[in-house]
VOMAR-406556 format. One record per residue (C-alpha): y, x, z. Coordinates in pm, whole numbers, padded with zeros to 5 digits, always signed. Layout:
YXZ;...
//
This chain:
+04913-03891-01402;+04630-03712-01299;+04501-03433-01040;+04432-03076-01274;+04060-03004-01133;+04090-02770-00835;+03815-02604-00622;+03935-02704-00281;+03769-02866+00015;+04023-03186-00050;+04066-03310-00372;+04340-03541-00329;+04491-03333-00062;+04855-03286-00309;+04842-03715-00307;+05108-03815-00098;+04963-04163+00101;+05040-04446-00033;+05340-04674+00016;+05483-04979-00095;+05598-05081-00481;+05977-04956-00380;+05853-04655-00156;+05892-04312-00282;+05683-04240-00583;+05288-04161-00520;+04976-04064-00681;+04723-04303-00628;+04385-04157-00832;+04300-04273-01193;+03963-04295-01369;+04076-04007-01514;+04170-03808-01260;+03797-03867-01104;+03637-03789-01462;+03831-03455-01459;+03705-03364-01114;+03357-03423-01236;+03381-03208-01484;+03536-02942-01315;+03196-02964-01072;+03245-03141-00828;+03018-03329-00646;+02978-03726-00648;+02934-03688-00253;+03203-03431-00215;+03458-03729-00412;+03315-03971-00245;+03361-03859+00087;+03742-03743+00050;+03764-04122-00099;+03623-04224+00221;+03875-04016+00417;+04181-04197+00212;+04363-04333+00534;+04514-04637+00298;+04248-04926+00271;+04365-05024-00068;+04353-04660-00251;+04026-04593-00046;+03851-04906-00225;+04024-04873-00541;+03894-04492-00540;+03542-04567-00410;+03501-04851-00695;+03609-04611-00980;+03349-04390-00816;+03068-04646-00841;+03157-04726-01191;+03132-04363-01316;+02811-04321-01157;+02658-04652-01263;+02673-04909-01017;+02943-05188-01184;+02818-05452-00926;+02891-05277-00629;+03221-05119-00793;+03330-05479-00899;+03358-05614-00514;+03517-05276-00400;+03776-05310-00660;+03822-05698-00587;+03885-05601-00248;+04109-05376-00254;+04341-05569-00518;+04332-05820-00259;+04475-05581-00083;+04717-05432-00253;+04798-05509-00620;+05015-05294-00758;+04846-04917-00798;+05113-04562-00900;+04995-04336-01088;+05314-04045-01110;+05365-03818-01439;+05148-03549-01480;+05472-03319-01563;+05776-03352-01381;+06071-03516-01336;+05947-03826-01491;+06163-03955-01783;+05964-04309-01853;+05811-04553-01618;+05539-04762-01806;+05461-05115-01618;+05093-05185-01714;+04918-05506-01652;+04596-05534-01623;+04288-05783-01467;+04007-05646-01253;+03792-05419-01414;+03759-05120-01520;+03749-04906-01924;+03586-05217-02097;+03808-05497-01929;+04177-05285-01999;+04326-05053-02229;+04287-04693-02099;+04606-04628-02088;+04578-04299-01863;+04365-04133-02128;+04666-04140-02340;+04923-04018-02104;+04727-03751-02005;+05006-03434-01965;+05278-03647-02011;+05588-03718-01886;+05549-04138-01778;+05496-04269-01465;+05285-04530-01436;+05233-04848-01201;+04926-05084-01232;+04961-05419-01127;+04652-05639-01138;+04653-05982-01172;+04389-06257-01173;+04343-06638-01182;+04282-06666-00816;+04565-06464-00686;+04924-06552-00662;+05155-06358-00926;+05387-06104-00777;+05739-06208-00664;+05866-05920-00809;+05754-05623-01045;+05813-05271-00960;+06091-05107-01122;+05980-05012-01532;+06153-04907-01852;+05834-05106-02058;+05558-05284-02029;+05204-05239-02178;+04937-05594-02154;+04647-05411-02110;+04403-05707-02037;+04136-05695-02290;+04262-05977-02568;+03942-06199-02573;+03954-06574-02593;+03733-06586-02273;+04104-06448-02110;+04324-06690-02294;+04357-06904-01944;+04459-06512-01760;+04713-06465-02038;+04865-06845-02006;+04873-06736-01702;+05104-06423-01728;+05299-06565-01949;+05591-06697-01820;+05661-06331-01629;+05635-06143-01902;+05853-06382-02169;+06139-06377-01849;+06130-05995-01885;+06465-05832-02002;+06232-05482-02043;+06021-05449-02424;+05692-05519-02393;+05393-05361-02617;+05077-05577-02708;+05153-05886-02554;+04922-06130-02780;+05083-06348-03057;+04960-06693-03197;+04678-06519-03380;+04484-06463-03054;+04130-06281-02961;+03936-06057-03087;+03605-06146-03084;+03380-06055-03332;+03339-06399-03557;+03735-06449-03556;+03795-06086-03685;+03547-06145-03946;+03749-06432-04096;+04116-06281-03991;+04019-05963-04209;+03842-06119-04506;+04051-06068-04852;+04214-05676-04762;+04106-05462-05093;+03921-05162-05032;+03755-05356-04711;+03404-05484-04667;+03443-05679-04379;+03070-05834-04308;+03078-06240-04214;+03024-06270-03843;+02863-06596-03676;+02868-06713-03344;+02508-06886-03278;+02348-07052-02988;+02000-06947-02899;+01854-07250-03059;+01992-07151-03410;+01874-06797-03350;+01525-06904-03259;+01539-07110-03567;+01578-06826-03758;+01264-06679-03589;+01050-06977-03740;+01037-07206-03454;+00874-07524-03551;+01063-07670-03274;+01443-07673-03432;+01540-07841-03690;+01563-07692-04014;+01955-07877-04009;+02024-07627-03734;+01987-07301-03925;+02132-07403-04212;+02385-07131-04378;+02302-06906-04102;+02243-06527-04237;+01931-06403-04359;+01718-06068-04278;+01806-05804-04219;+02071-05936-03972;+02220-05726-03664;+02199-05953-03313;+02400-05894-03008;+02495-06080-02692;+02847-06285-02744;+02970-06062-02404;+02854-05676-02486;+02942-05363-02530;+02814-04989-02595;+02525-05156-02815;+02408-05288-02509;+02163-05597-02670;+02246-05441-02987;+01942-05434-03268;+01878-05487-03621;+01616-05777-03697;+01407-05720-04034;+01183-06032-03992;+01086-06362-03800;+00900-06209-03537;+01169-05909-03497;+01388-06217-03417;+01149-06390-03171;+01062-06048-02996;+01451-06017-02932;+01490-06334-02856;+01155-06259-02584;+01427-05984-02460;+01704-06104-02426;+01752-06449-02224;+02125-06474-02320;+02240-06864-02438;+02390-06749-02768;+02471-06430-03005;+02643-06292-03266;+02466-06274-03584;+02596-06047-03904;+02384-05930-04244;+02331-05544-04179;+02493-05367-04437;+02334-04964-04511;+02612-04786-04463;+02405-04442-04461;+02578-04164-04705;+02436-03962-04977;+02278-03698-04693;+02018-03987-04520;+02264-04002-04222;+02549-04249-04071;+02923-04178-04023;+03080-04404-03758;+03481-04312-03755;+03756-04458-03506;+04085-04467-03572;+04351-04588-03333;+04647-04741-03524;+04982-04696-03348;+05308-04883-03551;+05058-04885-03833;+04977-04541-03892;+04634-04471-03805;+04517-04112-03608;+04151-04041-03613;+04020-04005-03287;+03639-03903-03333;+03357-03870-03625;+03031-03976-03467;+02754-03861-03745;+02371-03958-03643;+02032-04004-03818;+02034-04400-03647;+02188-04703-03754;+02329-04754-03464;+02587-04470-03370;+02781-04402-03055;+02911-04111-02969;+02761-04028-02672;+02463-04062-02818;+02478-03930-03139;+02439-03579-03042;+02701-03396-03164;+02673-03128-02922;+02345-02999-03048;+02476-03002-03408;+02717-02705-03504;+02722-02826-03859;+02806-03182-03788;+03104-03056-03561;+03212-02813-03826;+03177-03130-04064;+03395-03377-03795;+03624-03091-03732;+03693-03076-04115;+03748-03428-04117;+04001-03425-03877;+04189-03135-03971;+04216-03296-04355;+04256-03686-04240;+04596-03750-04350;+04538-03627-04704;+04188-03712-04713;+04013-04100-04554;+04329-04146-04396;+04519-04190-04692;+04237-04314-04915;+04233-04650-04679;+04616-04631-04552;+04672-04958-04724;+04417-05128-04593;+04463-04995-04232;+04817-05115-04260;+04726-05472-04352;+04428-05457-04067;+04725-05345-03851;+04984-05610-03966;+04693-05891-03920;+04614-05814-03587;+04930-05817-03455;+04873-05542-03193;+05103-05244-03151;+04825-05078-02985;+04472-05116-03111;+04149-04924-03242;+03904-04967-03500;+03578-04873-03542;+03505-04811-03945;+03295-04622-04164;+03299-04522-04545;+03074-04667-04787;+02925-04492-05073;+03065-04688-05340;+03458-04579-05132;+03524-04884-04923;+03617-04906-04579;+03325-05082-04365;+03462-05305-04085;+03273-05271-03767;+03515-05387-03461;+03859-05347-03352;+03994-05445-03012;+04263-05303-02782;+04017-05119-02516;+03779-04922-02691;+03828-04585-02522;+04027-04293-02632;+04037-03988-02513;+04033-03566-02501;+03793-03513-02166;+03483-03367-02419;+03463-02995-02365;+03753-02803-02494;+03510-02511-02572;+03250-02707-02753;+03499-02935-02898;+03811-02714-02969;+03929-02900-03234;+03925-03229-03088;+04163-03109-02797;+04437-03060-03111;+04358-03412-03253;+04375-03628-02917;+04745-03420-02871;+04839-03619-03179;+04746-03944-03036;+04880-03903-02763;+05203-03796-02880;+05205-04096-03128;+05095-04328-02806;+05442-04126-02627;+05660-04217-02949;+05542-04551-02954;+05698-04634-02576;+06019-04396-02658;+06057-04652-02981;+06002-04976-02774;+06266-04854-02534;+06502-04731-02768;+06494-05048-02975;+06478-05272-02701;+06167-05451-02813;+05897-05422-03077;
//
């Protein structure tokens, strides 16, 4: 699916041009492929140029957007990828090892790794084919979909997309093909609806999760101005406040007080939030474990053990690089997962699973001192993947193998079944 870093003057130069849905198969570029580039040293202008040289309008855009987006500019990536869907749709990606045995129909809505599942992260080195087609409210559904042995919905499953899915609808249900996390009745998963949907699993502290408008929140700050009726019930200090559309711990923070709340509130001009009790979920040592787990058919595979002195952990930021020890420490915990907090909170994995009614999705989770599983998110586009350094992170080339194996078995099983 993707381009293996090279050092030449033309990047893309092995990507045949491309052609239309029924052509011969072609390579147009991934996020992935561009992400691998990167890392192999090459220059932002030296990929944006040969993106500029792409003699198809459609791949050119589509290539310059994913550009913009990995180097920070989302607005300016947005309109080049709205234009070229206008375009042109429907975007193939061909198997990174040849002949192709599978071709995997995804469908997905503008945007880019926080709007879809990442799907080419998990078919890195594999086998499937893959064709994109984007759809949206204001454009026309295609007459026809390219030729596929499955489909995966990739359209992040938030209630703000309900109308897109509605939408989609009728072509997928007149599909004769499987298809893999197409929503059920239980739709959405937003933050206050998980918290409910989850309550009850033993071995799970799932923390209640409201949905506030600013009025309540500034309430809660100790504005004279609302009425006491409006903050009644609502959670006390200390509470962790975000923006209802965020992501990354962007507008994240944990209020401790009144005027913590109305200094956030001077921050952040958003119309309304989501507002949970902050639960210290620090172990024995002083410092926080985030974990997350992607749960394929159930069975959950650890993808990465973010371990950081502050509340609020991500990955990236966590610094894992700088830490031998807490590598050592998530390399341990990945090499002894299935015997170790993979089957200490199977069960309760497996009922998160069953709830959620996803083939595909991923969970964000930690372990409390006292053994249960804290509930932080879960959602079907949190990113997975194996691009950290293979010499750094040797161990976590092994682990994302697993995945994606697992992610491979899940499509063989949908196609060999004939549904899921």
């Amino acid at each position: 699916m993707h381009t293996r870093p090279d050092h030449g003057s033309a990047p893309f130069s092995d990507l045949p041009s491309p052609a239309s849905c029924d052509a011969t198969p072609y390579r147009d570029a991934s996020i992935c492929t561009l992400m691998r580039l990167m890392a192999s040293g090459r220059s932002a202008a030296d990929l944006f140029a040969s993106a500029n040289a792409i003699d198809d309008s459609a791949s050119m855009l589509m290539q310059m957007a994913m550009l913009l987006t990995l180097s920070g500019n989302d607005e300016l990536a947005w309109t080049f990828q709205e234009n070229a869907i206008r375009l042109r749709p429907h975007y193939r990606l061909a198997a990174d090892r040849q002949p192709a045995s599978l071709r995997l129909l995804v469908i997905a809505k503008p945007g880019f790794m926080l709007d879809n599942t990442p799907v080419e992260f998990l078919l890195e080195g594999s086998d499937v084919a893959m064709d994109v087609v984007y759809v949206a409210l204001d454009l026309p559904l295609p007459d026809r979909l390219p030729d596929h042995d499955l489909v995966f919905v990739a359209i992040a499953q938030f209630v703000r997309h309900r109308a897109l899915f509605e939408k989609i609808g009728p072509l997928i249900r007149g599909l004769t093909t499987p298809v893999l996390n197409m929503p059920g009745p239980l739709f959405g998963v937003e933050r206050d609806r998980l918290s409910t949907l989850l309550q009850g699993i033993d071995g799970l502290r799932v923390p209640p999760c409201r949905q506030i408008d600013r009025a309540v929140l500034q309430g809660i700050a100790g504005d004279s101005q609302v009425p006491a009726a409006a903050v009644h019930g609502t959670i006390g200090f200390p509470a962790i406040v975000r923006p209802l559309i965020s992501s990354g711990g962007l507008g994240l923070a944990r209020i401790n007080d009144c005027s913590e709340a109305m200094a956030y509130l001077l921050l952040h001009a958003d119309a309304a939030f989501y507002v949970a009790p902050f639960v210290d979920y620090r172990s024995a040592d002083g410092l926080y474990r985030k974990c997350r787990i992607a749960l394929l058919q159930g069975r959950a595979f650890v993808c990465h053990l973010a371990i950081s002195e502050h509340w609020m952990v991500h990955y990236q930021s966590a610094g894992m690089e700088r830490s031998a020890a807490r590598r050592e420490e998530e390399a341990h915990f990945m090499r002894h997962f299935d015997t170790g907090f993979g089957r200490r909170h199977a069960r309760a994995l497996s009922i998160m699973w069953a709830r959620l009614g996803l083939d595909y999705v991923v969970v964000d989770c930690a372990e409390l001192q006292d053994g249960q599983l804290l509930f932080f998110e879960a959602d079907n586009i949190s990113v997975v993947h194996a691009m950290d350094s293979a010499e750094m992170f040797p161990y976590k080339q092994e682990q994302m193998q697993k995945v994606q194996q697992a992610f491979r078995q899940l499509l063989d099983s949908a196609v060999s079944s004939g549904t899921i």
